[in-house]
C-alpha positions as CSV (number, residue, x, y, z in Angstrom):
1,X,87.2,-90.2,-50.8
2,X,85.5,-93.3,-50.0
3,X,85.6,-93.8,-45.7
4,X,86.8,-97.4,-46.4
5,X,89.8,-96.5,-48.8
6,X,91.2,-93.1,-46.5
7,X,91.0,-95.9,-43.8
8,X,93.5,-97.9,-45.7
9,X,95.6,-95.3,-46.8
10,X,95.5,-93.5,-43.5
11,X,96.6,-97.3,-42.4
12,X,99.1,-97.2,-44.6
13,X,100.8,-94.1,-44.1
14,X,101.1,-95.6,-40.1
15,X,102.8,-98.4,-41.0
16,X,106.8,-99.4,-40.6
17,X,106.9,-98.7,-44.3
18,X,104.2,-96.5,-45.6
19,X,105.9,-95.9,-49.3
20,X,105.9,-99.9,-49.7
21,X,102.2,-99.9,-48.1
22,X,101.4,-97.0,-50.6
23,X,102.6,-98.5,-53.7
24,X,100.9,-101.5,-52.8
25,X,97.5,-100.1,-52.4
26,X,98.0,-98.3,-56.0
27,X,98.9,-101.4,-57.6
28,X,95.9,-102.6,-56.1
29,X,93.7,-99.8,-57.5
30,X,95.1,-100.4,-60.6
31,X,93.8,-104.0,-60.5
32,X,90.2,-102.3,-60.2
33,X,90.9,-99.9,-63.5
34,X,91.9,-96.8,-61.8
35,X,93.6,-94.5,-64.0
36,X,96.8,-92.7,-63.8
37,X,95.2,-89.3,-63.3
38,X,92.7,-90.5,-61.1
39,X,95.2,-92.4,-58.3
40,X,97.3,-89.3,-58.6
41,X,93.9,-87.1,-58.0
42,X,93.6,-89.0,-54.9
43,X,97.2,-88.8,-53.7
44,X,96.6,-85.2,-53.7
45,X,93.5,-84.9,-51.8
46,X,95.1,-87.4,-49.2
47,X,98.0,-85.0,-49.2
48,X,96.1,-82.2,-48.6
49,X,94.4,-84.2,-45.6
50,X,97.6,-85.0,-43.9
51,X,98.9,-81.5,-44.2
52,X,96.1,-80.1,-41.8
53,X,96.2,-83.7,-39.8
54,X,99.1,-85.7,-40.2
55,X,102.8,-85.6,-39.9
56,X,106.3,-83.7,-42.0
57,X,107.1,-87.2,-42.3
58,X,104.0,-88.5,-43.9
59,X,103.2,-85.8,-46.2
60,X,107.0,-86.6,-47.6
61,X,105.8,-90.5,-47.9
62,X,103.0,-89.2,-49.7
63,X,104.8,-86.7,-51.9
64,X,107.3,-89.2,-52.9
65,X,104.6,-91.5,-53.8
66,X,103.2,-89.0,-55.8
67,X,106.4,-88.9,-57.9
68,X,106.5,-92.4,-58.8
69,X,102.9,-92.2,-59.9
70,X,103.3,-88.7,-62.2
71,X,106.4,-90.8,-63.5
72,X,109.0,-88.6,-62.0
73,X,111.6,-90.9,-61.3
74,X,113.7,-93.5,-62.4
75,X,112.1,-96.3,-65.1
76,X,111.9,-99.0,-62.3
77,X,110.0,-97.1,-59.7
78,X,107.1,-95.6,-62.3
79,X,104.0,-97.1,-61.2
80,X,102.0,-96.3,-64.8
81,X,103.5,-96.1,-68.4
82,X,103.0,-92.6,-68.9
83,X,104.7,-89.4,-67.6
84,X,102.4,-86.8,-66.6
85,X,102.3,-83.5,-67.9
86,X,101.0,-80.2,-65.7
């Protein structure tokens, strides 16, 4: 992961509202022609990261973000157009 880009999402997951802060940074990678698998790719490894070094309640932010980007949940919250398949 690019120092620059944990920095923001480690930022993010700080803030008052790190779901809002986390949606907005995706919508921002997605500006830059990131793909669905590869935003979720890095929602995992940043998952992974605040397991061993973060908080309960920011691996949840982080999980839940990871719904709306797989397409787990309702229409309105999807962040792509396709639901992923494992």
């Amino acid at each position: 992961m690019h120092p620059n880009l944990k920095k923001k999402l480690l930022q993010a997951l700080k803030s008052e509202e790190p779901v809002d802060n986390l949606i907005n940074l995706i919508k921002s990678l997605k500006t830059k022609c990131w793909s669905q698998q590869h935003v979720y790719d890095l929602f995992e490894e940043l998952l992974e990261y605040i397991i061993d070094h973060g908080t309960g309640e920011q691996a949840d932010a982080i999980r839940e973000v990871l719904d709306y980007i797989a397409g787990w949940c309702n229409s309105p919250m999807r962040l792509f157009d396709d639901i992923m398949e494992f």
